[in-house]
GURO-129958 format. One line per 4 residues: number of its first residue (from 1); their letters; for each residue x, y, z of N, C-alpha, C, CB. Coordinates in pm, 1 decimal. Each point is the difference from the previous one (the first is absolute). Glycine has a CB too. Example, Ala and Ser with C-alpha at 12.3 -4.5 7.8 and 13.67 -1.06 7.14 Angstrom:
1 = AS = 1319.0:-569.0:780.0:-89.0:119.0:0.0:90.0:120.0:0.0:-189.2:-117.3:124.6 ~ 154.2:222.3:-196.6:82.0:119.0:6.0:-77.0:109.0:73.0:118.4:-62.8:-214.5 .
//
This chain:
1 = XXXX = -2901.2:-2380.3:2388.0:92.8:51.8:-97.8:38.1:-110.7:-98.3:86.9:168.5:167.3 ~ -128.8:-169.4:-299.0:77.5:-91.0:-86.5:132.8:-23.1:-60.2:-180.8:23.7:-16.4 ~ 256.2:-131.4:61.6:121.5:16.0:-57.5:24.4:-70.2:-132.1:67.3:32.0:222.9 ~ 27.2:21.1:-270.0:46.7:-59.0:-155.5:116.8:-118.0:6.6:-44.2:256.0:-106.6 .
5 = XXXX = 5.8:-332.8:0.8:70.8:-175.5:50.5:62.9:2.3:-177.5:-237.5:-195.0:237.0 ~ 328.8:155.3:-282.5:102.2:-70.7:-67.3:26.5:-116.7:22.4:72.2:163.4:-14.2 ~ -72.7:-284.9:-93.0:-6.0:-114.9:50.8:204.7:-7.3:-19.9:-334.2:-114.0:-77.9 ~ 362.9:35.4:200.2:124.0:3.6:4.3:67.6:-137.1:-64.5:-35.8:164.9:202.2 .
9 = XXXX = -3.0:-307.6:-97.3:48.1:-96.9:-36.1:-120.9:-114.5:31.5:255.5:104.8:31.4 ~ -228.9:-243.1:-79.6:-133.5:-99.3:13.5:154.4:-53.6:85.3:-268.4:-52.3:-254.8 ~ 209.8:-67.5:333.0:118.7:-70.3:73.7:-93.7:-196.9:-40.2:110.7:275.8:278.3 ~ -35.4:-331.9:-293.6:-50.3:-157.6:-41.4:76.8:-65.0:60.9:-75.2:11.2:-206.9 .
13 = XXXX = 45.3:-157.2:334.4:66.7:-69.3:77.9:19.7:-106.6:-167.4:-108.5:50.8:335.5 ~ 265.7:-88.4:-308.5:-8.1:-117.5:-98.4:108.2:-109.3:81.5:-52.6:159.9:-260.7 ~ 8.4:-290.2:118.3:76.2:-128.3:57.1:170.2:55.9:-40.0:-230.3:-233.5:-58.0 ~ 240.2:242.7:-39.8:140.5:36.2:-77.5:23.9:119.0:-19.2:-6.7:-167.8:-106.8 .
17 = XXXX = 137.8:244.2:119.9:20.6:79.7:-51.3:86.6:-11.2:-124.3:-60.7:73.5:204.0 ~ 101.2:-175.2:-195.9:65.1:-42.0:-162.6:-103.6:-1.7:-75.1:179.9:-147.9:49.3 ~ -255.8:63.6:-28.5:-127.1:-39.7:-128.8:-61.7:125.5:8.6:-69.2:-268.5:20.9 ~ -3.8:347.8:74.5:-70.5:108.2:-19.1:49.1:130.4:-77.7:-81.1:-102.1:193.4 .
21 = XXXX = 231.5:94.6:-162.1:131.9:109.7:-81.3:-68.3:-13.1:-159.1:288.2:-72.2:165.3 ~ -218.5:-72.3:-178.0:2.5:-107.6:-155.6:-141.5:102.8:-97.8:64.8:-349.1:149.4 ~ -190.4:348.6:-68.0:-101.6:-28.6:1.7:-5.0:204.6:-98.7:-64.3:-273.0:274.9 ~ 40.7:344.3:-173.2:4.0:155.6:22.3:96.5:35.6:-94.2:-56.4:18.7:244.6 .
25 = XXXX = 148.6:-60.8:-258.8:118.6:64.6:-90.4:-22.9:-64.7:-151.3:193.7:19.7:217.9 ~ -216.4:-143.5:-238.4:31.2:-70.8:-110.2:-161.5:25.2:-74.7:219.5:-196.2:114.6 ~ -317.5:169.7:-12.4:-132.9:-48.7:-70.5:-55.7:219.7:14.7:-75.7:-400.4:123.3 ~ 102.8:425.5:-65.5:-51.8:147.5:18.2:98.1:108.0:-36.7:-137.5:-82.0:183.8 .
29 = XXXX = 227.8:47.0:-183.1:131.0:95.5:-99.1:58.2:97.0:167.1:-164.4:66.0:-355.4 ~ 128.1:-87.8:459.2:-54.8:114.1:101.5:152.3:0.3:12.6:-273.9:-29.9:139.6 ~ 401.9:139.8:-42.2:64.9:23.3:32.2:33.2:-24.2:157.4:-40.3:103.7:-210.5 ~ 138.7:-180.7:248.0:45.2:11.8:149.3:32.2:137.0:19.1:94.0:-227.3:21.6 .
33 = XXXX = -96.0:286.6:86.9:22.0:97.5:55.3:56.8:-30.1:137.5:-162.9:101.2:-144.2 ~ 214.7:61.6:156.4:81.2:-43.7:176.2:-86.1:-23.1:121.0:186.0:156.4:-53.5 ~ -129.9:-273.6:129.6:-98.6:-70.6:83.0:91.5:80.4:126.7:-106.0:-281.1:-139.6 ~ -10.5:384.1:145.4:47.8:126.0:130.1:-13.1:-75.9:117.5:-96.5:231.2:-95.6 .
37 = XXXX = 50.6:-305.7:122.1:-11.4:-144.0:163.9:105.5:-37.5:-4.6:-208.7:-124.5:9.2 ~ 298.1:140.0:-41.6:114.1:-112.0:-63.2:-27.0:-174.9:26.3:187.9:213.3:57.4 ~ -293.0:-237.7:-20.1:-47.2:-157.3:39.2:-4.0:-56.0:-77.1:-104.0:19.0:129.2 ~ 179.2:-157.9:-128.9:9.2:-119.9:-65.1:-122.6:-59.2:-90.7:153.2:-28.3:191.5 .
41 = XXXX = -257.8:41.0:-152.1:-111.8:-77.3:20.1:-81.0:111.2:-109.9:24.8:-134.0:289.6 ~ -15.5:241.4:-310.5:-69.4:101.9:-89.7:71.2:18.9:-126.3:-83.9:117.1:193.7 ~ -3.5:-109.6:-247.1:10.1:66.0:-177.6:-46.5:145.2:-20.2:-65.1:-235.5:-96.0 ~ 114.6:311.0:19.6:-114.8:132.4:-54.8:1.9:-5.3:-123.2:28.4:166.3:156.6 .
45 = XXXX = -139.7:-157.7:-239.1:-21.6:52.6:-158.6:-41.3:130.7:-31.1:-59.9:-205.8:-38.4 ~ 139.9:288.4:-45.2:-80.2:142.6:-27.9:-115.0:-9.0:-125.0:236.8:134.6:77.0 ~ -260.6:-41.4:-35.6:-135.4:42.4:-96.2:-61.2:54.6:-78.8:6.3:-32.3:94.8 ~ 145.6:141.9:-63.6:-10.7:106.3:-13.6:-23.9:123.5:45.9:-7.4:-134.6:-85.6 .
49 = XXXX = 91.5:266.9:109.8:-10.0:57.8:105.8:-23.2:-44.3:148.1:-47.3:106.8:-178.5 ~ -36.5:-54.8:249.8:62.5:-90.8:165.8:-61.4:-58.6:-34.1:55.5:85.6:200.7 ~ -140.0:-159.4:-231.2:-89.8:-136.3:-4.7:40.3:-157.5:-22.5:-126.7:178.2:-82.4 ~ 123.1:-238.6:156.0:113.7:-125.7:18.2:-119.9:-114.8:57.9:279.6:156.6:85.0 .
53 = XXXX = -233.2:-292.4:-115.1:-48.4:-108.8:68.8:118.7:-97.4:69.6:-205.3:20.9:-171.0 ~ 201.3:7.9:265.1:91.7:-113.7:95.8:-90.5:-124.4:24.6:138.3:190.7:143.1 ~ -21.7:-229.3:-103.1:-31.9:-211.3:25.2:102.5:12.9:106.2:-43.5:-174.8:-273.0 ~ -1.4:39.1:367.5:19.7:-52.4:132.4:2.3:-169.6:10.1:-120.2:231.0:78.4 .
57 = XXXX = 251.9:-261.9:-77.5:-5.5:-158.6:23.7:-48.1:4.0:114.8:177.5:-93.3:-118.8 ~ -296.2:-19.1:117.4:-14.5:-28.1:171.5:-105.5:-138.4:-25.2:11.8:304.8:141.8 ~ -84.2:-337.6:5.8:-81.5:-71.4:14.5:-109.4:4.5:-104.0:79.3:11.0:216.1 ~ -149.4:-71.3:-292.9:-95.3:12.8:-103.3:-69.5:-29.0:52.0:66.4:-18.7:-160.1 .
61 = XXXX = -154.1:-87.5:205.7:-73.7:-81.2:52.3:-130.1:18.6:6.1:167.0:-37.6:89.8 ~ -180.2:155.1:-16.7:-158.4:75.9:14.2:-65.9:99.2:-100.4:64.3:-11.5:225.2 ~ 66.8:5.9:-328.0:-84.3:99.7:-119.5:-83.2:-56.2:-66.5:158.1:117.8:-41.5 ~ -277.6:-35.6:16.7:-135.5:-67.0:-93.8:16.7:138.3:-122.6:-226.4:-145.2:238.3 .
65 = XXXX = 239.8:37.0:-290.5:-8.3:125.6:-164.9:-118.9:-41.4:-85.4:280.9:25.1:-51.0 ~ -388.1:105.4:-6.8:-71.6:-47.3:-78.9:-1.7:98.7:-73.8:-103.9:-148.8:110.5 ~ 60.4:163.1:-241.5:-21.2:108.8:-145.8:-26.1:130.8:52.7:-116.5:-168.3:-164.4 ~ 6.9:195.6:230.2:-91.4:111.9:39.2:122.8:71.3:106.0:-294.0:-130.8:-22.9 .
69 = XXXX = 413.4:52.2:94.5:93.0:63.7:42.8:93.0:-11.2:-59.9:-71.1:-2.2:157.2 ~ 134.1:133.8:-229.1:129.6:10.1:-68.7:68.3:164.8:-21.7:-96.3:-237.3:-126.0 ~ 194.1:208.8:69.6:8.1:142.9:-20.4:22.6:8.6:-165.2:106.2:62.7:261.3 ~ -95.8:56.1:-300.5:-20.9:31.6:-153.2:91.7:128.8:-65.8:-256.1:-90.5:46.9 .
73 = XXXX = 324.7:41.2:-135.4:108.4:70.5:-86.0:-74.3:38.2:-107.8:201.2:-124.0:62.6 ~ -136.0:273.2:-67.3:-65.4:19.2:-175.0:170.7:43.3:-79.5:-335.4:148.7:58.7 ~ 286.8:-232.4:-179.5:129.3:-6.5:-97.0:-4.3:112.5:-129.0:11.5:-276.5:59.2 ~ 80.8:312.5:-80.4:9.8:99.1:-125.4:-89.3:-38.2:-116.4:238.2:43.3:58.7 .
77 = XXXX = -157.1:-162.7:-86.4:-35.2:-55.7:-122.6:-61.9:-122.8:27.0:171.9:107.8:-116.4 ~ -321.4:-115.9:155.7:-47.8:-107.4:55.6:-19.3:-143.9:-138.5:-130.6:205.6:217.0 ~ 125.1:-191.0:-309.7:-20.1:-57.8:-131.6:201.1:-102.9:-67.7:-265.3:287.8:-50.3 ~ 339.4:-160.5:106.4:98.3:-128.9:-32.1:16.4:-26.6:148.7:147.1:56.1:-244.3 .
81 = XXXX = -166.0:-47.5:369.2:10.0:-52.6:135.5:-108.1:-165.7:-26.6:33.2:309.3:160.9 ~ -149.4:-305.0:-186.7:-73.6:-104.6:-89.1:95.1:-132.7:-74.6:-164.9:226.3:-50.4 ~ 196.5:-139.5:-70.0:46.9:-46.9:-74.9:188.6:-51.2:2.3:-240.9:135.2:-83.6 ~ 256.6:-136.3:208.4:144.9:2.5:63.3:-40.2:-144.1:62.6:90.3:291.0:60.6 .
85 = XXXX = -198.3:-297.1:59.0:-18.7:-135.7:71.5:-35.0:-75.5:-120.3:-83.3:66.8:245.4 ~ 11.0:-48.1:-346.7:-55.3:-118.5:-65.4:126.9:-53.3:-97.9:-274.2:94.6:8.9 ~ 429.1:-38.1:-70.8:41.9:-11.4:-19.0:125.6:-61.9:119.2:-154.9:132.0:-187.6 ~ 131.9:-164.5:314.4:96.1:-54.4:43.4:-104.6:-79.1:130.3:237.1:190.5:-98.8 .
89 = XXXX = -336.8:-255.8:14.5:-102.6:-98.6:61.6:-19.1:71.3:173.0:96.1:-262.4:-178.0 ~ -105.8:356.6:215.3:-21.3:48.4:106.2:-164.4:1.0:30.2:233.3:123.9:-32.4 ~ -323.0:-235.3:103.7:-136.5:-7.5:15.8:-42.7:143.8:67.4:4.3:-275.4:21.3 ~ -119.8:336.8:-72.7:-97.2:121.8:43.1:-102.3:-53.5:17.4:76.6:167.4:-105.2 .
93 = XXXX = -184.5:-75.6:127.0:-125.2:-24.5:8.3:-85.5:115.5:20.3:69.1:-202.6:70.0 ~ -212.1:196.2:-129.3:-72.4:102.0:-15.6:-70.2:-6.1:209.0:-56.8:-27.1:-375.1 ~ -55.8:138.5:359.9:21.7:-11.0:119.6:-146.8:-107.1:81.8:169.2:271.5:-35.1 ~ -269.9:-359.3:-118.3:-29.6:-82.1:43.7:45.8:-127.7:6.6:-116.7:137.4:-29.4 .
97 = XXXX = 271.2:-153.1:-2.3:85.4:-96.4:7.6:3.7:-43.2:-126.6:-30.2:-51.4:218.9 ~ 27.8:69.4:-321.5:33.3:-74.0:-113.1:140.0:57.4:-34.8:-249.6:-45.0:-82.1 ~ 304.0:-101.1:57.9:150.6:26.8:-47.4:70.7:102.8:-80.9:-39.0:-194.8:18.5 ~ 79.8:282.4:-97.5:87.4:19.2:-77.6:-104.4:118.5:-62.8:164.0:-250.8:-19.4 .
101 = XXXX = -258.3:273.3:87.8:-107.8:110.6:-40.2:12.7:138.0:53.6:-147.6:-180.6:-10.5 ~ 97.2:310.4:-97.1:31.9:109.8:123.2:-128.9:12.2:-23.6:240.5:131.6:21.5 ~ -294.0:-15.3:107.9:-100.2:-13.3:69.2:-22.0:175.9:-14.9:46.7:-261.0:166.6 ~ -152.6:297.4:-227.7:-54.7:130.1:-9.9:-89.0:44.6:88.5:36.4:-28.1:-195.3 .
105 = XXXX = 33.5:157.0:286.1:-60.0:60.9:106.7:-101.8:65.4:-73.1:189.4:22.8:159.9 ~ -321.4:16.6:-74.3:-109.6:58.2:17.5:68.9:175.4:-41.9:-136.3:-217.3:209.8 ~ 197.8:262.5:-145.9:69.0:116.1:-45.7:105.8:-10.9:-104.3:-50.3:68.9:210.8 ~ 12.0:-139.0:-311.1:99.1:3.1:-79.4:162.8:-9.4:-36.6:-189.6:70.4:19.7 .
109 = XXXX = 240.1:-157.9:87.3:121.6:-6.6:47.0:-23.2:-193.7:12.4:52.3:309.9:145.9 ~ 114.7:-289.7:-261.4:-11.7:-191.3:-17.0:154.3:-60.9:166.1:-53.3:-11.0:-441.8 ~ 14.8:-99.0:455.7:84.0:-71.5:108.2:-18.4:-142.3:3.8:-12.1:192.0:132.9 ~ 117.0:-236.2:-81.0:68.6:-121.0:12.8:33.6:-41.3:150.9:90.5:52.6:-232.4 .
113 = XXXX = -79.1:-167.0:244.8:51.9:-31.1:151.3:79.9:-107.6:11.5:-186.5:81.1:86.2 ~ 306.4:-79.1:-55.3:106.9:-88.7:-13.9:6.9:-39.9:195.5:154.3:133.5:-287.9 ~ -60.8:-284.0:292.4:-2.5:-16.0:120.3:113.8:-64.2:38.4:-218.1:9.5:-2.4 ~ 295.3:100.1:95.0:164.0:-20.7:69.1:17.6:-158.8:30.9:5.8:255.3:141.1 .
117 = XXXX = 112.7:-271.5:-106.1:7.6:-128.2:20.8:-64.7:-57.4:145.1:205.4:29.9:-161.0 ~ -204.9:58.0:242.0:-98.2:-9.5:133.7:-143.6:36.3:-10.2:193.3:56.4:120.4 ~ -239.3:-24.1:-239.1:-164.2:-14.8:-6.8:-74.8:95.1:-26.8:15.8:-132.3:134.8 ~ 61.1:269.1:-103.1:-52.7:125.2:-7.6:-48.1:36.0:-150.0:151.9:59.6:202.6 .
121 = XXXX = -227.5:19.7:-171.2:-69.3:-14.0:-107.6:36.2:197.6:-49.9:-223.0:-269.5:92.6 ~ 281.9:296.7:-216.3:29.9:127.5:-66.5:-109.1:-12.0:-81.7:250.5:34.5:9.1 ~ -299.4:115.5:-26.3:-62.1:59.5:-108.9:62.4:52.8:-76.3:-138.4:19.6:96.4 ~ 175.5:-31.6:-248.3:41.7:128.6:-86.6:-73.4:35.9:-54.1:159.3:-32.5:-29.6 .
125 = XXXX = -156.1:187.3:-37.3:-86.1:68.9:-49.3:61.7:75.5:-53.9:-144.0:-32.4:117.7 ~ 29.8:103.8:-245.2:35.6:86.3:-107.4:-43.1:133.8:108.8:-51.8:-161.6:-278.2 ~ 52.8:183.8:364.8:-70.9:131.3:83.4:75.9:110.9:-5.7:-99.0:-130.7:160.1 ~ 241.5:93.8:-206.9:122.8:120.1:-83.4:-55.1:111.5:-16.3:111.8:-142.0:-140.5 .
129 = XXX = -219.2:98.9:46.2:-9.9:140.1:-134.6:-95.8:114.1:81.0:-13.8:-176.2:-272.8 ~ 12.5:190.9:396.4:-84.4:87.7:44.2:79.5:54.0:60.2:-187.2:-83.5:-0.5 ~ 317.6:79.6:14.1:116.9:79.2:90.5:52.8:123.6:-74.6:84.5:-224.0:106.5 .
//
């Protein structure tokens, strides 16, 4: 029997939750939301509708982060989202690593990849306009 899946929330172990807050709110515009755990140690960001990314202060140590693992936002207005980091020196990168470049998908859909203060690696994308 196949069931039907909704993506709910991504969860990310981090060093800080100050710096990672700083990070999500300031550099991503994203919103705190109510942290239903009530735990010290957790953050939530909305997304919009239920869709949220929480963070987890904890042990870092054993995380290996590389490009090919990340997760990926698509923005309204992907062109002033662009033109927002390059105006407040915020480094991007296309997705064969060149700096400050966007990077044109095979399906016709442009993206960027910015990287949290713990390493993770975000995709944004113009992938909006198909909603």
């Amino acid at each position: 029997m196949p069931h039907h899946f909704r993506f709910d929330h991504v969860s990310l172990l981090v060093r800080s939750l100050e710096i990672t807050t700083k990070f999500y709110t300031e550099v991503l515009g994203l919103e705190l939301i109510e942290n239903g755990t009530r735990l010290d140690h957790i953050r939530w960001f909305g997304l919009g509708g239920r869709d949220s990314i929480h963070v987890t202060q904890g042990e870092f140590g054993a995380t290996h982060l590389e490009k090919p693992t990340h997760f990926a936002l698509r923005v309204e207005d992907f062109d002033v989202f662009v033109a927002d980091l390059r105006a407040r020196g915020i480094t991007f990168y296309d997705w064969p690593g060149t700096t400050n470049n966007v990077t044109g998908r095979p399906d016709g859909f442009r993206q960027v990849y910015i990287q949290d203060p713990d390493g993770y690696w975000i995709e944004i994308n113009d992938h909006w306009q198909t909603e």
